[in-house]
ZAKE-10475 format. One record per residue (C-alpha): chain; residue number from 1; residue in three letters; x negated, y negated, z negated. Coordinates in steps of 0.001 Angstrom, whole numbers. Each point is the difference from the previous one (the first is absolute). Last residue first. Layout:
BEGIN
c;k;r;east;north;up
A;NUM;ala;X;Y;Z .
...
END
This chain:
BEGIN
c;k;r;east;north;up
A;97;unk;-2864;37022;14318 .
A;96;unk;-2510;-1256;2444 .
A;95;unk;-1027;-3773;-140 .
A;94;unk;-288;-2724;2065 .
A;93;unk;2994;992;2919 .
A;92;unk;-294;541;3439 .
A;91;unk;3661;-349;1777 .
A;90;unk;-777;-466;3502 .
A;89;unk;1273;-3091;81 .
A;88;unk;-1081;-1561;-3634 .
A;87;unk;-3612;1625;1623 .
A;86;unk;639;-2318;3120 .
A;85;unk;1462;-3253;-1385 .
A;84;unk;-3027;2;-2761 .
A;83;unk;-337;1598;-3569 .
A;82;unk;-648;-2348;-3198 .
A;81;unk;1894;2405;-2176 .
A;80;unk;2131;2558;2180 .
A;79;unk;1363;1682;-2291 .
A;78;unk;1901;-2486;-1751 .
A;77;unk;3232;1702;-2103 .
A;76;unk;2969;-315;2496 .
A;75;unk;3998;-1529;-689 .
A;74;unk;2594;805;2648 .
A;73;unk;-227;1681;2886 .
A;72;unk;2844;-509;2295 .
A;71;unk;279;2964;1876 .
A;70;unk;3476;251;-455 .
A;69;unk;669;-3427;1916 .
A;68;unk;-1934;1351;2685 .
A;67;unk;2460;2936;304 .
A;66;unk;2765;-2171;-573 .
A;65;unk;-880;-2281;3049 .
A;64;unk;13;3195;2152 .
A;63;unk;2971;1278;-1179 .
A;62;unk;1441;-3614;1328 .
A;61;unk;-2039;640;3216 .
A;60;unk;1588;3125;446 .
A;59;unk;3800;-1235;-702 .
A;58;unk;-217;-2939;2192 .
A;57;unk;-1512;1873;3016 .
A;56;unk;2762;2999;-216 .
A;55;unk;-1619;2306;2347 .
A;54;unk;-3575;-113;397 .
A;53;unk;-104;-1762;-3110 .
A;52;unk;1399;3082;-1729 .
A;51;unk;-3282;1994;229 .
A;50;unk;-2508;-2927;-1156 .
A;49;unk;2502;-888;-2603 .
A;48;unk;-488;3527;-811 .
A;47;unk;-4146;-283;-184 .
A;46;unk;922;-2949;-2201 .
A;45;unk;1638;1996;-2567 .
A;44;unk;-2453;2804;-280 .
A;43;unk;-2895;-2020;-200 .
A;42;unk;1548;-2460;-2501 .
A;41;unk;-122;3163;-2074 .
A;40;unk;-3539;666;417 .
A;39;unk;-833;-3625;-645 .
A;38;unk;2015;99;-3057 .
A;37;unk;-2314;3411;-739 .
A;36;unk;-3272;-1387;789 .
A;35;unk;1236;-3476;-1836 .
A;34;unk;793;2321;-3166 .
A;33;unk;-3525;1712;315 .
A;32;unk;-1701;-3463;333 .
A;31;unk;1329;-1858;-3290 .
A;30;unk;-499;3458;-1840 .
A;29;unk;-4059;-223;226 .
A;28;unk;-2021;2816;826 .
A;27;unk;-2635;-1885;1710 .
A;26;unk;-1360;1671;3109 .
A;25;unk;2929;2082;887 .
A;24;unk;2575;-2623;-986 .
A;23;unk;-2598;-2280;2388 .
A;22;unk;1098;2418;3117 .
A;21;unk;3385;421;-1088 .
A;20;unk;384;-3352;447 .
A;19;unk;-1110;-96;3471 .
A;18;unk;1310;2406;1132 .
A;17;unk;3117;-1794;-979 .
A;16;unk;-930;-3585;1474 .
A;15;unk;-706;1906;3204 .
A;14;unk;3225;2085;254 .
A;13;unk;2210;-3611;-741 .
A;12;unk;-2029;-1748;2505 .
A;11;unk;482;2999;2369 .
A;10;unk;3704;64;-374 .
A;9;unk;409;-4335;194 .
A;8;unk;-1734;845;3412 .
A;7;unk;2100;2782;928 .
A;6;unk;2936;-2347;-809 .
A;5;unk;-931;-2790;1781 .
A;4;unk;-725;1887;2801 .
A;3;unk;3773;1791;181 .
A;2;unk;1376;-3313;-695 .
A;1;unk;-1674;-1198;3510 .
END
């Protein structure tokens, strides 16, 4: 069971990354590259809780919860403008950088 909750918490991490470097690529804005690299960093750390949990469940899922609290985000210009669920999703943005 703590081994699925931590691939899960994995791929959310790996999706909300991509996903950033996907509108860094589009917009150029600082906001995005730092979240790309957080995210790329929480990554790392959450991937290892992934690895420990299968020994030490306490330990792993705690690397685990610090992993997703490094990816934090922070503050965001609007990219997004008037955008629905879907495209705020996928990660379309209103203008190119």
């Amino acid at each position: 069971m703590y081994l699925i909750i931590s691939a899960v918490a994995y791929i959310v991490v790996v999706f909300l990354t991509i996903r950033d470097i996907r509108i860094f690529r589009r917009t150029k804005l600082n906001s995005y590259r730092r979240g790309a690299l957080k995210g790329m960093v929480a990554m790392i750390v959450v991937l290892l809780g992934g690895i420990i949990v299968q020994s030490n469940a306490e330990a792993g899922l705690l690397l685990v919860f610090i992993g997703l609290f490094i990816n934090k985000k922070g503050h965001r210009e609007d990219v997004f403008g008037d955008a629905g669920t879907l495209d705020r999703f996928m990660g379309k943005t209103r203008y190119e950088g």
